[in-house]
N, CA, C and O atoms as a GROMACS GRO file, in nm:
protein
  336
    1UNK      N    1  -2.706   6.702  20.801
    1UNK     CA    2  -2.610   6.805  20.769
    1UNK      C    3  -2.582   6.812  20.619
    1UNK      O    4  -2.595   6.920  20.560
    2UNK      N    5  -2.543   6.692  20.549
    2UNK     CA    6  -2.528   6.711  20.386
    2UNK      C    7  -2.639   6.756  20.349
    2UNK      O    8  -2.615   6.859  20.286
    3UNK      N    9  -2.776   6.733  20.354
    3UNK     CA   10  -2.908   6.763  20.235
    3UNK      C   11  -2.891   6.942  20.311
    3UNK      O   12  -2.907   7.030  20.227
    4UNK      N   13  -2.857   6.998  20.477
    4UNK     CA   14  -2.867   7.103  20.419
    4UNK      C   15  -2.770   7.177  20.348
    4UNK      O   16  -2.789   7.294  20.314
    5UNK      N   17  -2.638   7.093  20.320
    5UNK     CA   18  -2.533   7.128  20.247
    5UNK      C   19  -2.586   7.156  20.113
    5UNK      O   20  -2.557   7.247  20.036
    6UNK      N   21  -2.656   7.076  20.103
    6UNK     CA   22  -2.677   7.069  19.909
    6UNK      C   23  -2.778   7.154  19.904
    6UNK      O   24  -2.788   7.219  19.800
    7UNK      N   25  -2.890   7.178  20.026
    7UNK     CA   26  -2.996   7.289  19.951
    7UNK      C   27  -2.951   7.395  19.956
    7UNK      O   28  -2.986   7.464  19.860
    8UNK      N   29  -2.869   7.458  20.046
    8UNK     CA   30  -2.788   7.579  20.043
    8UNK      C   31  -2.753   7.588  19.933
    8UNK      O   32  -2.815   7.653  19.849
    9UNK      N   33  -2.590   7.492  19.898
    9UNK     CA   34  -2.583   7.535  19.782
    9UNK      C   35  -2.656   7.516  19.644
    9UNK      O   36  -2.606   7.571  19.546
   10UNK      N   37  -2.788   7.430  19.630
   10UNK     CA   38  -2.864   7.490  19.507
   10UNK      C   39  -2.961   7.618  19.504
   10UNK      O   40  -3.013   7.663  19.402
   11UNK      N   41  -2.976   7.666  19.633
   11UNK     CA   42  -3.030   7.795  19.640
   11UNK      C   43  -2.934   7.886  19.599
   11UNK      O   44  -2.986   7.997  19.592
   12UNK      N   45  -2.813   7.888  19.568
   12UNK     CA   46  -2.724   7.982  19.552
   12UNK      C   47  -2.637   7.914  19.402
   12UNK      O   48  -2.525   7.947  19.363
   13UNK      N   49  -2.708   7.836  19.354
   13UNK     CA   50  -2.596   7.752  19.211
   13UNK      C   51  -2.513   7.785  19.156
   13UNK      O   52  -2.415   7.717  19.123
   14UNK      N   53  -2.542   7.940  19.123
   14UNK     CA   54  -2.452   8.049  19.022
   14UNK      C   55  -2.330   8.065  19.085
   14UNK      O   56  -2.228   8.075  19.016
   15UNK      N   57  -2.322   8.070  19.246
   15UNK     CA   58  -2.167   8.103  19.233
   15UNK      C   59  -2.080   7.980  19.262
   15UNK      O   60  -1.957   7.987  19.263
   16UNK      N   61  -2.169   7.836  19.293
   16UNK     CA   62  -2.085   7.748  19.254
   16UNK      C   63  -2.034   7.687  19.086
   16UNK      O   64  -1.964   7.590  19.056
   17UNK      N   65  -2.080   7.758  19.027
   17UNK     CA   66  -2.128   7.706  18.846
   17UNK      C   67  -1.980   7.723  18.780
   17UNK      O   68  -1.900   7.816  18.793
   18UNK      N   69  -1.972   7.608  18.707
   18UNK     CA   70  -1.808   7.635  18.659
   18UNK      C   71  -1.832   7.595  18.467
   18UNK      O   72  -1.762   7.537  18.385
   19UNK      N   73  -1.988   7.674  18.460
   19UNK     CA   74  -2.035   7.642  18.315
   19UNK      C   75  -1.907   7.720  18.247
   19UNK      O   76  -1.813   7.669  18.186
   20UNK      N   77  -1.926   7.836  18.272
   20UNK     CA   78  -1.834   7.939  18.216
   20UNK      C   79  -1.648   7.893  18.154
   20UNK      O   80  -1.570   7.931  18.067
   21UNK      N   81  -1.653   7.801  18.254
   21UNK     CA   82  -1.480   7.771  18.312
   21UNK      C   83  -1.509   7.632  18.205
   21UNK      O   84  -1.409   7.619  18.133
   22UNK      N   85  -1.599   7.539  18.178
   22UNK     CA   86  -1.577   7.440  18.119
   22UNK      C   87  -1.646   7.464  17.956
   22UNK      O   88  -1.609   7.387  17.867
   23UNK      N   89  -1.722   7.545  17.932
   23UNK     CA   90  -1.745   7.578  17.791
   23UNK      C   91  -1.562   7.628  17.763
   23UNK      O   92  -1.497   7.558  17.686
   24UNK      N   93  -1.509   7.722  17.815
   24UNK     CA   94  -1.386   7.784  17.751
   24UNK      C   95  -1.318   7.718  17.767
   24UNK      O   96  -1.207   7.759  17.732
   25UNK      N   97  -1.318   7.580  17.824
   25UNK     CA   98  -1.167   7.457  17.805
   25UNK      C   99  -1.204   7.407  17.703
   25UNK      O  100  -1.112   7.395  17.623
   26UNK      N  101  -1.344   7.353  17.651
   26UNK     CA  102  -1.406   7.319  17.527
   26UNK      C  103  -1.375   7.383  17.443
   26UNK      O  104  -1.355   7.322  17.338
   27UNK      N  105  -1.349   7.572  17.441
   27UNK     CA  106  -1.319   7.568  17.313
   27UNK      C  107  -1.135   7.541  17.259
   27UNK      O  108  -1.084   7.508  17.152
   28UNK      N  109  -1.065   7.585  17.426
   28UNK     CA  110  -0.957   7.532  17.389
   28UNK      C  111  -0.926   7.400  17.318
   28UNK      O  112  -0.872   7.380  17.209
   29UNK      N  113  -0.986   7.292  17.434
   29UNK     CA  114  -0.955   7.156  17.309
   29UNK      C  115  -0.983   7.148  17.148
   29UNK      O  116  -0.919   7.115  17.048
   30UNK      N  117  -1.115   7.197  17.177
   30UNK     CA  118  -1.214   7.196  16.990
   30UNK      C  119  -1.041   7.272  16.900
   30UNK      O  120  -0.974   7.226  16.807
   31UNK      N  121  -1.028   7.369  16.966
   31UNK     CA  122  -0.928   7.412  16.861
   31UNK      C  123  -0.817   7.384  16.880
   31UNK      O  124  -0.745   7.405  16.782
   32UNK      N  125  -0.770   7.345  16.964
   32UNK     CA  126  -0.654   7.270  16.972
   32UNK      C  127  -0.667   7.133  16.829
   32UNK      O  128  -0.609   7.136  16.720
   33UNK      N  129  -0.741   7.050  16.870
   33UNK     CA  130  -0.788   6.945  16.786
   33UNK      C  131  -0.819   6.959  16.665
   33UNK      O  132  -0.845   6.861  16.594
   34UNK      N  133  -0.823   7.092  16.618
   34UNK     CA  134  -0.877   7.109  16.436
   34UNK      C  135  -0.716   7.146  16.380
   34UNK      O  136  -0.680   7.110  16.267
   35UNK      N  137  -0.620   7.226  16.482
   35UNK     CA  138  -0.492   7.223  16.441
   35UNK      C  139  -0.445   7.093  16.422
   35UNK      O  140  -0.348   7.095  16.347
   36UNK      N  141  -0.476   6.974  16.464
   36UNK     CA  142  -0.390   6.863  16.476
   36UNK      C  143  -0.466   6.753  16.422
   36UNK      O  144  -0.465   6.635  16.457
   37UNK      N  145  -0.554   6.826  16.301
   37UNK     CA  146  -0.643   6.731  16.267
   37UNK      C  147  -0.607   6.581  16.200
   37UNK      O  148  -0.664   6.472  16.204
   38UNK      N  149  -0.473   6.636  16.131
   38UNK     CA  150  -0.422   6.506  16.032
   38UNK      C  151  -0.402   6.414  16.117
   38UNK      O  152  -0.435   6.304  16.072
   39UNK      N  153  -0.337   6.409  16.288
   39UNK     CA  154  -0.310   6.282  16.350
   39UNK      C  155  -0.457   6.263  16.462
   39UNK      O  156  -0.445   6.190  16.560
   40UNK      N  157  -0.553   6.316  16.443
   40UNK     CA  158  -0.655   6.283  16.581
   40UNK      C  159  -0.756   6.306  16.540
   40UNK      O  160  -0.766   6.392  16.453
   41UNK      N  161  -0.865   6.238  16.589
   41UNK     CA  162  -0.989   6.261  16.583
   41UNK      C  163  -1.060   6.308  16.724
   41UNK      O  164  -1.027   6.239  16.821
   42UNK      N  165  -1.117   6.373  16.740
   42UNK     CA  166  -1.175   6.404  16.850
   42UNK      C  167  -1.354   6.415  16.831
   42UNK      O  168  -1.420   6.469  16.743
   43UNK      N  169  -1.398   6.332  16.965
   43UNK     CA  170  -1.505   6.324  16.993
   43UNK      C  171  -1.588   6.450  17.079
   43UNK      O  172  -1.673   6.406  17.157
   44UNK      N  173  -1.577   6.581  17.074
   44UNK     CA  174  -1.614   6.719  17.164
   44UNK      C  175  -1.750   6.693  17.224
   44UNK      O  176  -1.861   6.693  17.172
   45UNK      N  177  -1.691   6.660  17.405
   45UNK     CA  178  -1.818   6.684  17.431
   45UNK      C  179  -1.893   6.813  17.390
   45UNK      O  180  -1.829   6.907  17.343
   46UNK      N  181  -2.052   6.819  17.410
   46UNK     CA  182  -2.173   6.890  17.346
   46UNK      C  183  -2.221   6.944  17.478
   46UNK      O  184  -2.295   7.042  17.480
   47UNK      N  185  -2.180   6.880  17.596
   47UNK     CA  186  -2.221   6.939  17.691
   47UNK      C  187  -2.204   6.876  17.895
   47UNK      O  188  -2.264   6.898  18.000
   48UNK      N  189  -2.070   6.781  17.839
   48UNK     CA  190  -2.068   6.704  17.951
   48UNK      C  191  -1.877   6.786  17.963
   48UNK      O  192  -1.851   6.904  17.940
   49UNK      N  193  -1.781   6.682  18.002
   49UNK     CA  194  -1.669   6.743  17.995
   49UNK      C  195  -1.585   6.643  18.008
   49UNK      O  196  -1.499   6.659  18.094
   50UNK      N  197  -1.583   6.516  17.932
   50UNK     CA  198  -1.523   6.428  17.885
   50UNK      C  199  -1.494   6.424  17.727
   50UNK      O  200  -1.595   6.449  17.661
   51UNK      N  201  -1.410   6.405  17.672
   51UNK     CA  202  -1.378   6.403  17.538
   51UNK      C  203  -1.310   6.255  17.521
   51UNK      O  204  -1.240   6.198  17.605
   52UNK      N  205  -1.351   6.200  17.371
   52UNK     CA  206  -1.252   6.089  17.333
   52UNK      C  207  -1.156   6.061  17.248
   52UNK      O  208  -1.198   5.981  17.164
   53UNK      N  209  -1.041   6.094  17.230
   53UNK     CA  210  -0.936   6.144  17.114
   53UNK      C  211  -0.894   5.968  17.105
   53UNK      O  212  -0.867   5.875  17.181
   54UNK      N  213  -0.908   5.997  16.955
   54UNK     CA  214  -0.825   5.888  16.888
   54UNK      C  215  -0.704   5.959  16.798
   54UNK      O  216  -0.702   6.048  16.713
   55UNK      N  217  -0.601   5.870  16.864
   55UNK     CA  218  -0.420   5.939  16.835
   55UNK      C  219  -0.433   5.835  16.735
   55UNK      O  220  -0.479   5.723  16.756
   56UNK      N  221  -0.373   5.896  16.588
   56UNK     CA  222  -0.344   5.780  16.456
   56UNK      C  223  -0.166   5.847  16.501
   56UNK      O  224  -0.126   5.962  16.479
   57UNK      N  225  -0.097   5.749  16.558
   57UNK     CA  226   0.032   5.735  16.536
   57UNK      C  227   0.108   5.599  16.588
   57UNK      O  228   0.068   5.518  16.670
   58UNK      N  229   0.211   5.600  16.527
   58UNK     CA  230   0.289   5.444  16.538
   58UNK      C  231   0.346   5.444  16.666
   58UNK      O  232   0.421   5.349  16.690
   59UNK      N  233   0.330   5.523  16.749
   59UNK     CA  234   0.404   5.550  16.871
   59UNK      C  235   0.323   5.461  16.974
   59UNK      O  236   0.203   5.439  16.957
   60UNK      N  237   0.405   5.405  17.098
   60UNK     CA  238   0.350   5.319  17.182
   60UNK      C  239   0.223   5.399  17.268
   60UNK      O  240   0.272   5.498  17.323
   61UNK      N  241   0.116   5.391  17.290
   61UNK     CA  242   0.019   5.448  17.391
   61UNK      C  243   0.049   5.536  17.490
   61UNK      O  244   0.029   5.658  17.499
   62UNK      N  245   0.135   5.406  17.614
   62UNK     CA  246   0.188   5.446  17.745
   62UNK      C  247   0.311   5.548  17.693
   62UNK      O  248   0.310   5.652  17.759
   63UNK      N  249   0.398   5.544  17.609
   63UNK     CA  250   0.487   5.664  17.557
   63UNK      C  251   0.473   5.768  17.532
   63UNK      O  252   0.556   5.857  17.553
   64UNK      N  253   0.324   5.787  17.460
   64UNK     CA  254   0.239   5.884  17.413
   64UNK      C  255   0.162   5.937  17.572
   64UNK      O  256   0.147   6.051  17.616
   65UNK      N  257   0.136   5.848  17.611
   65UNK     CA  258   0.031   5.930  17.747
   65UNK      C  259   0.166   5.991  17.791
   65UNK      O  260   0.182   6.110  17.762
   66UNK      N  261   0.274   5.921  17.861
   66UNK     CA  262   0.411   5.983  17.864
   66UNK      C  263   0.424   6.134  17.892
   66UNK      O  264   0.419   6.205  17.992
   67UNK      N  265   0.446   6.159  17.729
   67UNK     CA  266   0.444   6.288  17.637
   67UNK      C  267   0.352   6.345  17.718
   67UNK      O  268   0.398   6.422  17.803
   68UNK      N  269   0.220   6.327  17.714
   68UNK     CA  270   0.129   6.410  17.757
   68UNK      C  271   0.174   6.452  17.899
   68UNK      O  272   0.228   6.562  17.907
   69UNK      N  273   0.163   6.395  17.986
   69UNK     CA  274   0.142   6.384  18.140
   69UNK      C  275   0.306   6.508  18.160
   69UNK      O  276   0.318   6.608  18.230
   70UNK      N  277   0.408   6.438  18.064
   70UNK     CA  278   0.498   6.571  18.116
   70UNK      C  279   0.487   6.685  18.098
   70UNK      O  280   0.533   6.766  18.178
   71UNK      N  281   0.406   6.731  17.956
   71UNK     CA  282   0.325   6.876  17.890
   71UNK      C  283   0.214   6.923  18.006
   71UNK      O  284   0.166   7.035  17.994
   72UNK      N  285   0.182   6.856  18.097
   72UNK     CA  286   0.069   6.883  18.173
   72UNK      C  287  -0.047   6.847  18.088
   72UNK      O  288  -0.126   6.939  18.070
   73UNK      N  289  -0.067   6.765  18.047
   73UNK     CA  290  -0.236   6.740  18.013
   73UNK      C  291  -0.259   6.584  18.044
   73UNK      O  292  -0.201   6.478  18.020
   74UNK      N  293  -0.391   6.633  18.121
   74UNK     CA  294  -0.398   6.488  18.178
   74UNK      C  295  -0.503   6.412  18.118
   74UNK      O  296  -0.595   6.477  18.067
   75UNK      N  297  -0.507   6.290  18.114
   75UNK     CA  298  -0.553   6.177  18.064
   75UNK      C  299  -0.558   6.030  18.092
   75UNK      O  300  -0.482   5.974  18.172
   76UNK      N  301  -0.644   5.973  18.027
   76UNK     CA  302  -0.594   5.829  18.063
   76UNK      C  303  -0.580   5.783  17.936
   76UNK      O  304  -0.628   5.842  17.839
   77UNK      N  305  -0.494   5.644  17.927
   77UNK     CA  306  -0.479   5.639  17.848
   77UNK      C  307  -0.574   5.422  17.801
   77UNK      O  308  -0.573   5.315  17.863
   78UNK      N  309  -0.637   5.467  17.666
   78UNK     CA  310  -0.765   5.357  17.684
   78UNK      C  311  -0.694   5.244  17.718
   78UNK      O  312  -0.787   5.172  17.754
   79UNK      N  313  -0.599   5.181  17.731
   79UNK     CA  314  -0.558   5.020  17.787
   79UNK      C  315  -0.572   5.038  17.925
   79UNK      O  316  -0.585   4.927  17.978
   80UNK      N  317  -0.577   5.146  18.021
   80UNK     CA  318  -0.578   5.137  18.124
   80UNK      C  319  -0.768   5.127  18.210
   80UNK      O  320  -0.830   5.067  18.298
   81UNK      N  321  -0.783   5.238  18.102
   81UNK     CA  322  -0.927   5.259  18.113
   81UNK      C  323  -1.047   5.182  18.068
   81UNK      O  324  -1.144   5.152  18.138
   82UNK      N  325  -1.024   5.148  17.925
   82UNK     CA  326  -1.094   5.105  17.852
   82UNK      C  327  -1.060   4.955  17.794
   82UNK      O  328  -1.148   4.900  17.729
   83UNK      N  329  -0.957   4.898  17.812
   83UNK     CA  330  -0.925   4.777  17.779
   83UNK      C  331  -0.893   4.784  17.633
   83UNK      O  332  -0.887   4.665  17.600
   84UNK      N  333  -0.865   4.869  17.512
   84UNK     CA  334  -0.912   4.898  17.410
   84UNK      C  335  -0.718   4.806  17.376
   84UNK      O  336  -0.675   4.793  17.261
   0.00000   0.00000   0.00000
Protein backbone atom coordinates (compact mmCIF):
# COMPACT_ATOMS: atom_id res chain seq x y z
CA UNK A 1 0.00 0.00 0.00
CA UNK A 2 2.81 2.78 0.82
CA UNK A 3 5.16 2.17 -2.51
CA UNK A 4 1.71 2.61 -4.25
CA UNK A 5 1.28 5.68 -2.11
CA UNK A 6 4.54 7.13 -3.15
CA UNK A 7 4.33 6.21 -6.93
CA UNK A 8 1.07 7.93 -7.20
CA UNK A 9 2.22 10.67 -5.66
CA UNK A 10 5.56 11.03 -7.75
CA UNK A 11 3.56 10.61 -10.85
CA UNK A 12 1.72 13.68 -9.89
CA UNK A 13 4.85 15.75 -7.79
CA UNK A 14 3.74 19.23 -8.88
CA UNK A 15 0.76 19.39 -6.89
CA UNK A 16 2.38 18.02 -3.91
CA UNK A 17 5.59 20.59 -4.39
CA UNK A 18 5.89 23.25 -1.74
CA UNK A 19 9.16 24.63 -3.84
CA UNK A 20 7.19 27.74 -4.40
CA UNK A 21 6.03 28.08 -0.56
CA UNK A 22 9.71 27.47 0.69
CA UNK A 23 11.84 29.63 -1.82
CA UNK A 24 9.33 32.70 -0.54
CA UNK A 25 9.98 31.92 3.30
CA UNK A 26 13.71 32.09 2.13
CA UNK A 27 13.30 35.24 0.91
CA UNK A 28 11.44 36.37 3.93
CA UNK A 29 14.21 35.23 6.33
CA UNK A 30 17.25 36.42 3.81
CA UNK A 31 15.61 39.80 4.37
CA UNK A 32 14.53 39.74 7.46
CA UNK A 33 18.29 38.92 8.41
CA UNK A 34 20.08 41.77 6.29
CA UNK A 35 17.71 44.22 8.41
CA UNK A 36 19.17 42.83 11.58
CA UNK A 37 22.46 42.46 10.35
CA UNK A 38 24.45 44.26 13.23
CA UNK A 39 23.15 41.49 15.88
CA UNK A 40 23.06 38.05 13.55
CA UNK A 41 24.61 36.24 11.21
CA UNK A 42 22.76 34.01 9.17
CA UNK A 43 23.69 30.91 7.39
CA UNK A 44 20.65 30.92 4.15
CA UNK A 45 19.92 27.78 3.14
CA UNK A 46 20.81 27.54 -0.95
CA UNK A 47 18.38 25.01 -1.26
CA UNK A 48 17.36 22.81 1.71
CA UNK A 49 15.11 24.71 4.47
CA UNK A 50 17.10 24.81 7.52
CA UNK A 51 18.98 27.95 8.39
CA UNK A 52 21.70 28.65 11.18
CA UNK A 53 21.49 32.11 12.94
CA UNK A 54 24.07 33.15 15.21
CA UNK A 55 22.38 35.83 17.83
CA UNK A 56 25.57 38.24 19.04
CA UNK A 57 23.68 39.37 22.22
CA UNK A 58 24.29 39.33 26.06
CA UNK A 59 20.90 37.98 26.57
CA UNK A 60 20.41 34.38 28.02
CA UNK A 61 19.65 31.77 24.93
CA UNK A 62 16.54 30.04 26.58
CA UNK A 63 15.21 33.94 27.17
CA UNK A 64 15.95 34.73 23.72
CA UNK A 65 14.31 31.45 22.22
CA UNK A 66 11.56 32.78 24.82
CA UNK A 67 11.14 35.99 22.82
CA UNK A 68 10.96 34.08 19.80
CA UNK A 69 8.47 31.23 20.48
CA UNK A 70 5.98 34.09 21.86
CA UNK A 71 6.44 36.25 18.33
CA UNK A 72 5.58 32.91 16.68
CA UNK A 73 8.83 31.87 15.17
CA UNK A 74 9.91 28.68 15.81
CA UNK A 75 13.21 27.30 16.58
CA UNK A 76 15.47 25.50 18.56
CA UNK A 77 17.56 26.78 20.45
CA UNK A 78 21.58 25.22 20.00
CA UNK A 79 22.00 23.98 23.88
CA UNK A 80 19.11 21.96 23.31
CA UNK A 81 19.96 20.82 19.90
CA UNK A 82 23.37 21.16 19.40
CA UNK A 83 25.09 21.06 22.73
CA UNK A 84 26.80 24.36 21.64
Amino acid sequence: MTVAMAAAILDRHQEYSRADLIHENRGILTNWSKLHADVLVISAPKGGTTACLTIRTKSDEMELFDRFIKNGILLVPGKRCFRF
